[in-house]
N, CA, C and O of each residue as an XYZ file, in Angstrom:
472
protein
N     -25.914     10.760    -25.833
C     -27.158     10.063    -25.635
C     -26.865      8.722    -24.953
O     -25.765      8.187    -25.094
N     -27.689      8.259    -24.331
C     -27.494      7.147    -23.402
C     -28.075      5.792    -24.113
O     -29.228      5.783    -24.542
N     -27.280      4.727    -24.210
C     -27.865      3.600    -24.504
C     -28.583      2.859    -24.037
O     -28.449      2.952    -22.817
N     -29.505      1.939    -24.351
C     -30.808      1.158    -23.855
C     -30.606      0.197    -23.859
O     -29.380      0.113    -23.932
N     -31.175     -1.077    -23.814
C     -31.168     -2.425    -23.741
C     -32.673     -2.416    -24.317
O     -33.313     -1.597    -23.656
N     -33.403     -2.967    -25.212
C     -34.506     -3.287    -25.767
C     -35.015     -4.863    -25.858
O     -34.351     -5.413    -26.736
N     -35.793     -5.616    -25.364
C     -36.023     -6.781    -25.756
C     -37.324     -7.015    -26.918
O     -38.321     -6.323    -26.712
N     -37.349     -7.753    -27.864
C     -38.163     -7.884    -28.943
C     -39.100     -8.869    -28.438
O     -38.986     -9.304    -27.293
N     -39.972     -9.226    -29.185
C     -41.164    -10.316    -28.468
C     -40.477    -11.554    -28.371
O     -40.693    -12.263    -27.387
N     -39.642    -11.933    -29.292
C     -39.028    -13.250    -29.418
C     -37.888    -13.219    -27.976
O     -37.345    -14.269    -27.631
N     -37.633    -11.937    -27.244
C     -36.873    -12.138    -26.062
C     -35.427    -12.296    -26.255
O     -34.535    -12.844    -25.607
N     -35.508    -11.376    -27.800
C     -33.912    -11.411    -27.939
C     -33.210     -9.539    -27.561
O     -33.847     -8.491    -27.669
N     -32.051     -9.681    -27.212
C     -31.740     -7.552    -26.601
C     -31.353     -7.403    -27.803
O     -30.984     -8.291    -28.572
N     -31.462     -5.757    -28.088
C     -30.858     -5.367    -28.775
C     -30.516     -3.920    -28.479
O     -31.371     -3.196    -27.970
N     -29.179     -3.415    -28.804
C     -28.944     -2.102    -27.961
C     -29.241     -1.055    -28.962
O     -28.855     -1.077    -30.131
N     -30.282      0.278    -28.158
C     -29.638      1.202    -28.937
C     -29.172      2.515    -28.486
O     -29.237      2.844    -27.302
N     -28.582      3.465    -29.643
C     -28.042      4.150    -29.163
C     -26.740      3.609    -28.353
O     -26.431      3.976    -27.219
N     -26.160      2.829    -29.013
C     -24.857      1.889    -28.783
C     -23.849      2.925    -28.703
O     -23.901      3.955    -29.376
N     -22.635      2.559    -27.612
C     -21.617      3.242    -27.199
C     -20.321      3.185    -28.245
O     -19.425      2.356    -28.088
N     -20.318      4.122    -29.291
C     -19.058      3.875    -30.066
C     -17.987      4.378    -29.737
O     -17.961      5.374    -29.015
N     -16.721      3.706    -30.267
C     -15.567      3.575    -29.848
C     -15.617      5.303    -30.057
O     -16.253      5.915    -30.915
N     -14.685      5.890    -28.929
C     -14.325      5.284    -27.724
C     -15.523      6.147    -27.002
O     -15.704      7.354    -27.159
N     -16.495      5.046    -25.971
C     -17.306      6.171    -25.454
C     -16.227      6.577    -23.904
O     -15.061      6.346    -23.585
N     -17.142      7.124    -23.408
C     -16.370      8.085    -22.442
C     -15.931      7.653    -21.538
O     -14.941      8.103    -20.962
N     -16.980      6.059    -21.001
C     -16.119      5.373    -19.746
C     -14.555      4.816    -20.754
O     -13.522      5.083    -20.141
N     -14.400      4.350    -21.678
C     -13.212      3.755    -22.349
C     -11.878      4.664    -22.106
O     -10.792      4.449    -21.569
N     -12.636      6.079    -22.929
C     -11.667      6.901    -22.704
C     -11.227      7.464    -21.602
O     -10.124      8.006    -21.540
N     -12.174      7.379    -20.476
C     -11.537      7.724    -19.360
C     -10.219      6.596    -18.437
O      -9.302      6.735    -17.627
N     -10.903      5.493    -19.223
C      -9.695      4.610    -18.983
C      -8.644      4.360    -19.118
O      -7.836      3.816    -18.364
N      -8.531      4.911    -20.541
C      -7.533      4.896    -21.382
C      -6.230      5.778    -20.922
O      -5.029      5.510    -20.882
N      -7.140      7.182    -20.528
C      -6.332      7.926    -19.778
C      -5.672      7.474    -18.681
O      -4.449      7.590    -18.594
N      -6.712      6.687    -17.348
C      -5.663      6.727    -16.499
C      -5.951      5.391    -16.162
O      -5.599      5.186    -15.000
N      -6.493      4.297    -16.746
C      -6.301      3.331    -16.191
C      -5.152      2.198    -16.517
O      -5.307      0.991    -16.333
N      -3.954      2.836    -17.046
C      -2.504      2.381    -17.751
C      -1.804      2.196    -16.048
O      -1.651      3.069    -15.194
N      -1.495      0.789    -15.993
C      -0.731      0.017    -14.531
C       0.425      1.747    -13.927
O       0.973      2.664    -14.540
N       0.312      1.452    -12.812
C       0.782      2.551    -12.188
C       0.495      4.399    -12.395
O       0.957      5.292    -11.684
N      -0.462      4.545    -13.673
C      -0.708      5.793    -13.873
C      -1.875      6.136    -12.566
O      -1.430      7.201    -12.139
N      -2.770      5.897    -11.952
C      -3.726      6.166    -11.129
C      -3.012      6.284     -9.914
O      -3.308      7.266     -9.233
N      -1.952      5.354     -9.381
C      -1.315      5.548     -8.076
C      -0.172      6.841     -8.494
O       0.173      7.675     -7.657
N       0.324      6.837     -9.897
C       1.286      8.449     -9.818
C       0.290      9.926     -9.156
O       0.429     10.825     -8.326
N      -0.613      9.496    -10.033
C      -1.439     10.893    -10.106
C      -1.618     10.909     -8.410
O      -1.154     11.789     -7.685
N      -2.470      9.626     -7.910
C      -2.346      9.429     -6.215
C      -1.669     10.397     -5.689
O      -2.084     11.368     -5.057
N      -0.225      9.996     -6.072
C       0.715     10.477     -4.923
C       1.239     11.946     -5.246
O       1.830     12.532     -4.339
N       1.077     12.546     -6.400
C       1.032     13.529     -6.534
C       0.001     15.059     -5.765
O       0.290     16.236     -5.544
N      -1.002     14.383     -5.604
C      -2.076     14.905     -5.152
C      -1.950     16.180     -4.119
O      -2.849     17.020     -4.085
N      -0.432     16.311     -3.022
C      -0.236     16.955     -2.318
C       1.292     18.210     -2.644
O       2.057     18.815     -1.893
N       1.144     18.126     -4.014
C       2.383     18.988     -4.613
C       3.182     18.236     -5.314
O       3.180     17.007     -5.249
N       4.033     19.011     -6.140
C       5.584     18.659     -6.499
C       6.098     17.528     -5.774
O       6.064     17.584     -4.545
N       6.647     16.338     -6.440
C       7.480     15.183     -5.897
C       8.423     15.327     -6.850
O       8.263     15.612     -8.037
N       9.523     15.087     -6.189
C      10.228     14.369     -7.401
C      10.233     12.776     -7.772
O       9.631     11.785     -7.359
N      11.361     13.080     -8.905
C      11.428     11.525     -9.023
C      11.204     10.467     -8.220
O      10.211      9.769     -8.014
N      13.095     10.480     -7.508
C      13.680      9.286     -6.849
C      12.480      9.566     -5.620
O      12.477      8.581     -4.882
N      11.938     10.117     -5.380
C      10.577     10.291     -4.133
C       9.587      9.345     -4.848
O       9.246      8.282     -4.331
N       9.179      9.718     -5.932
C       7.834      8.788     -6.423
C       8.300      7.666     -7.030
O       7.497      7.006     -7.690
N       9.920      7.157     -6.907
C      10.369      5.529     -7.058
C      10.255      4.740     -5.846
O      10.143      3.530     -5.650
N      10.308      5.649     -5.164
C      10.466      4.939     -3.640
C       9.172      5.027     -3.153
O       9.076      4.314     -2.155
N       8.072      5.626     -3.439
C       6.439      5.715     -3.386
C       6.037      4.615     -3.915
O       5.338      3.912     -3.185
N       6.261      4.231     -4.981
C       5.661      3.403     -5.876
C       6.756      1.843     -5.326
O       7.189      1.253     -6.316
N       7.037      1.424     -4.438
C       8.049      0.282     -4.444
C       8.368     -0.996     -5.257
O       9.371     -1.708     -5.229
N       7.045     -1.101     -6.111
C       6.685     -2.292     -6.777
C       7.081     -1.929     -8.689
O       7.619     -2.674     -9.508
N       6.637     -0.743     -8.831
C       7.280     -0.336    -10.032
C       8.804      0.208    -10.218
O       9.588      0.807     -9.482
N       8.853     -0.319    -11.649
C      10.629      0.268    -11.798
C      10.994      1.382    -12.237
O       9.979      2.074    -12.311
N      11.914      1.974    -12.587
C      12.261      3.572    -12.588
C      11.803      3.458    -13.879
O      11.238      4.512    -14.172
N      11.778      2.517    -14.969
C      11.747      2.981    -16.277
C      10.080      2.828    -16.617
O       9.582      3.250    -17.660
N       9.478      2.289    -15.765
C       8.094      1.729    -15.976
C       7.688      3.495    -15.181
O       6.834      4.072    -15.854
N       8.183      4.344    -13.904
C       7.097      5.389    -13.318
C       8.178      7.063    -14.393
O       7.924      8.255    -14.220
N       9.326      6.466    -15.414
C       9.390      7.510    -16.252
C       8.470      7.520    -17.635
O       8.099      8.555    -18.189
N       8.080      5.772    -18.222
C       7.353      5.997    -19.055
C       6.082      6.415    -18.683
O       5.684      7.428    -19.256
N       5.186      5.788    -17.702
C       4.360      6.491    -17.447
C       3.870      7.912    -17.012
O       2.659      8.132    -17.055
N       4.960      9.155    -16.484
C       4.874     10.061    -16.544
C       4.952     10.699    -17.823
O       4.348     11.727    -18.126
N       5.791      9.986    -18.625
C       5.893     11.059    -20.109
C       4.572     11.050    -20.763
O       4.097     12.001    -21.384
N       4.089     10.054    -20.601
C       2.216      9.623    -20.814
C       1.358     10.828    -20.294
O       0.800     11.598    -21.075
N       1.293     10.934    -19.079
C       0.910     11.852    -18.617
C       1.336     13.547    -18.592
O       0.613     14.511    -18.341
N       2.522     13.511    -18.887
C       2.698     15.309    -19.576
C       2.391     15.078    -20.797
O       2.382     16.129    -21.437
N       2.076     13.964    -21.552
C       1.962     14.664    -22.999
C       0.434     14.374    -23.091
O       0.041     14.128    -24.232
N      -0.329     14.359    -22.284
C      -2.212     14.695    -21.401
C      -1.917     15.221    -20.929
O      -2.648     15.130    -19.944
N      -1.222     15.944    -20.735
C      -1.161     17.443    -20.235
C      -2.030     16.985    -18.628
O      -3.004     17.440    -18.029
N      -1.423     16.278    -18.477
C      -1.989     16.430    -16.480
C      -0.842     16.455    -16.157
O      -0.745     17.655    -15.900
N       1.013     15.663    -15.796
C       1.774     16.577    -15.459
C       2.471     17.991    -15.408
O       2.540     18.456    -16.545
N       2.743     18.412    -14.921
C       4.112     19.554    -15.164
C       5.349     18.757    -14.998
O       5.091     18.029    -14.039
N       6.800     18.437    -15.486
C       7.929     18.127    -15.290
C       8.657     19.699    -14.902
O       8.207     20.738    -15.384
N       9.569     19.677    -14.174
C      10.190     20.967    -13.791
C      11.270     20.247    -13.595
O      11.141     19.171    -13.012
N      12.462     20.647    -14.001
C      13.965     20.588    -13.925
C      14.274     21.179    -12.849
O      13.737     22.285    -12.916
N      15.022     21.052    -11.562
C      15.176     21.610    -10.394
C      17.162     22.325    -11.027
O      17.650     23.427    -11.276
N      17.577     21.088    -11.019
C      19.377     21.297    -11.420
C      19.650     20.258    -12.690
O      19.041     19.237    -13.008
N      20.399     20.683    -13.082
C      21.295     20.099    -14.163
C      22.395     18.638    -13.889
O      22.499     17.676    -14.650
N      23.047     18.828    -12.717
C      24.028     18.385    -12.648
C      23.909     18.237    -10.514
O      24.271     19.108     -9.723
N      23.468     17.245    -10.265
C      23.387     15.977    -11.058
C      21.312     16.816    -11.073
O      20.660     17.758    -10.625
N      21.183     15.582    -11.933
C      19.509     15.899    -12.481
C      18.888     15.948    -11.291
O      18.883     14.934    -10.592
N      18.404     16.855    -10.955
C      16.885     16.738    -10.516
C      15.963     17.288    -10.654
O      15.938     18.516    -10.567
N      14.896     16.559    -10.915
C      13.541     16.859    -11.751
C      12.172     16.724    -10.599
O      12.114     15.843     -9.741
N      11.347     17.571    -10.763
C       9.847     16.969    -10.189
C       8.755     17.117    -10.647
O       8.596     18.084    -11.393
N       7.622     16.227    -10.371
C       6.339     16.304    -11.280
C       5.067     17.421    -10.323
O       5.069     17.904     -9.191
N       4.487     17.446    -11.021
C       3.591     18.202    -10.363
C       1.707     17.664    -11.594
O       1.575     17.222    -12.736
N       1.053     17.917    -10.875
C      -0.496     18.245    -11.221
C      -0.792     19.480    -11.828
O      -0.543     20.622    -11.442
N      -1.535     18.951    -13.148
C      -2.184     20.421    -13.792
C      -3.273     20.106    -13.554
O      -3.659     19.019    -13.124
N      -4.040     21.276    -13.878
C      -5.864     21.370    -13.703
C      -6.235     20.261    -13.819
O      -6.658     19.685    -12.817
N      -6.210     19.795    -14.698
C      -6.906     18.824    -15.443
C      -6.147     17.761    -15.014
O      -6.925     16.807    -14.987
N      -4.776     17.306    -14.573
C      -4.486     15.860    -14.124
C      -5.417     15.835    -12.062
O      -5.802     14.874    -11.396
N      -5.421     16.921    -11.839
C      -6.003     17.320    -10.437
C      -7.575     16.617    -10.542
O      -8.071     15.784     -9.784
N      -8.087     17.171    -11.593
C      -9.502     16.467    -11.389
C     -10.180     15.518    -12.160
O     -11.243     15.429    -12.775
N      -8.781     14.555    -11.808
C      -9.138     13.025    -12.087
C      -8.851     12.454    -10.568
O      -9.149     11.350    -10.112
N      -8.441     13.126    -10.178
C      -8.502     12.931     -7.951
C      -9.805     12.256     -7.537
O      -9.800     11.164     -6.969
N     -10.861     12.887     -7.815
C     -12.133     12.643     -6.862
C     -12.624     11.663     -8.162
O     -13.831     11.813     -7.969
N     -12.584     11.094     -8.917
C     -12.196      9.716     -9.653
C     -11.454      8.585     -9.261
O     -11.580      7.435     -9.682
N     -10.698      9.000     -8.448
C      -9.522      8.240     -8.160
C      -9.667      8.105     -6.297
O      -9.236      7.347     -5.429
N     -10.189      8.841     -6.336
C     -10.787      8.279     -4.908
C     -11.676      7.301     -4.727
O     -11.454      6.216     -4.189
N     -12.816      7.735     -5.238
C     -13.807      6.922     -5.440
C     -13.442      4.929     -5.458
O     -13.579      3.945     -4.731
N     -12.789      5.410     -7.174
C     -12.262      4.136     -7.040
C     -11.336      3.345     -5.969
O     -11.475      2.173     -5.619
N     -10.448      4.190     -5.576
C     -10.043      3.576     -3.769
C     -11.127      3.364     -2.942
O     -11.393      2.221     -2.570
N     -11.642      4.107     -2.680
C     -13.170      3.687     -1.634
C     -13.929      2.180     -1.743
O     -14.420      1.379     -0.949
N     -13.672      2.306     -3.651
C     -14.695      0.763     -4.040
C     -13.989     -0.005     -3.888
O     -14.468     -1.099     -3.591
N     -12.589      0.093     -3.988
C     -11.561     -1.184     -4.252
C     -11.825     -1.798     -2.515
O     -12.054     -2.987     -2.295
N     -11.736     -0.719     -1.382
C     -11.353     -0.731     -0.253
C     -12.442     -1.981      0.165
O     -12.290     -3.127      0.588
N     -13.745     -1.047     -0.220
C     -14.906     -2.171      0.151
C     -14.939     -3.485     -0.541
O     -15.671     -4.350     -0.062
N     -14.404     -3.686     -1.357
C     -14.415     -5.184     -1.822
C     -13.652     -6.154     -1.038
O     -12.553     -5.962     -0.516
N     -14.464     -7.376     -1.011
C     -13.733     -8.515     -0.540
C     -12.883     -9.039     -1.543
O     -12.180     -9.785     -0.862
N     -12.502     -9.141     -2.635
C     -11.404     -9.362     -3.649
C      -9.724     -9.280     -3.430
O      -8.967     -9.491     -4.378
């Protein structure tokens, strides 16, 4: 149900049908609005990357900041991790259903960021 804004005669608001924790914009945040999780999912968008690919994507984050944030995201089940070799490691991420269609979310928000003067 959607919340209101109500004003009383005295011209004071009062909400109802108030958004309790967590309503859905929160939680959608929660999900992906964690520093560097929105640009992983980004760059994922066109297949399997690996790692040392999405360290060097991301130039500003550090290896231990785009591994915690992936383990975030396979355990929301929007990555896949796939082990390529053992020795030496190589690993790559990939998009599940559901990390895929937080995309046209994540566009959007590029589009708005783009248009801002900020």
């Amino acid at each position: 149900m959607e919340s209101k804004i109500k004003t009383d005669a005295f011209g004071r608001k009062r909400v109802e049908n108030a958004c309790m924790e967590p309503c859905a914009i929160e939680k959608g945040m929660r999900i992906i609005g964690g520093k560097w999780t929105g640009s992983l999912l980004y760059h994922l968008k066109d297949g399997p990357v690996r790692f040392n690919d999405l360290t060097r994507m991301l130039g500003g984050a550090s290896k231990k900041m785009i591994d915690q944030r992936l383990k975030e995201l396979e355990s929301r089940n929007m990555v896949i991790r796939k082990v390529l070799s053992d020795r030496p490691i190589a690993v790559t991420y990939e998009l599940t259903d559901f990390g895929r269609s937080a995309l046209d979310v994540l566009e959007v928000m590029r589009e708005w960021a783009e248009s801002s003067d900020l």
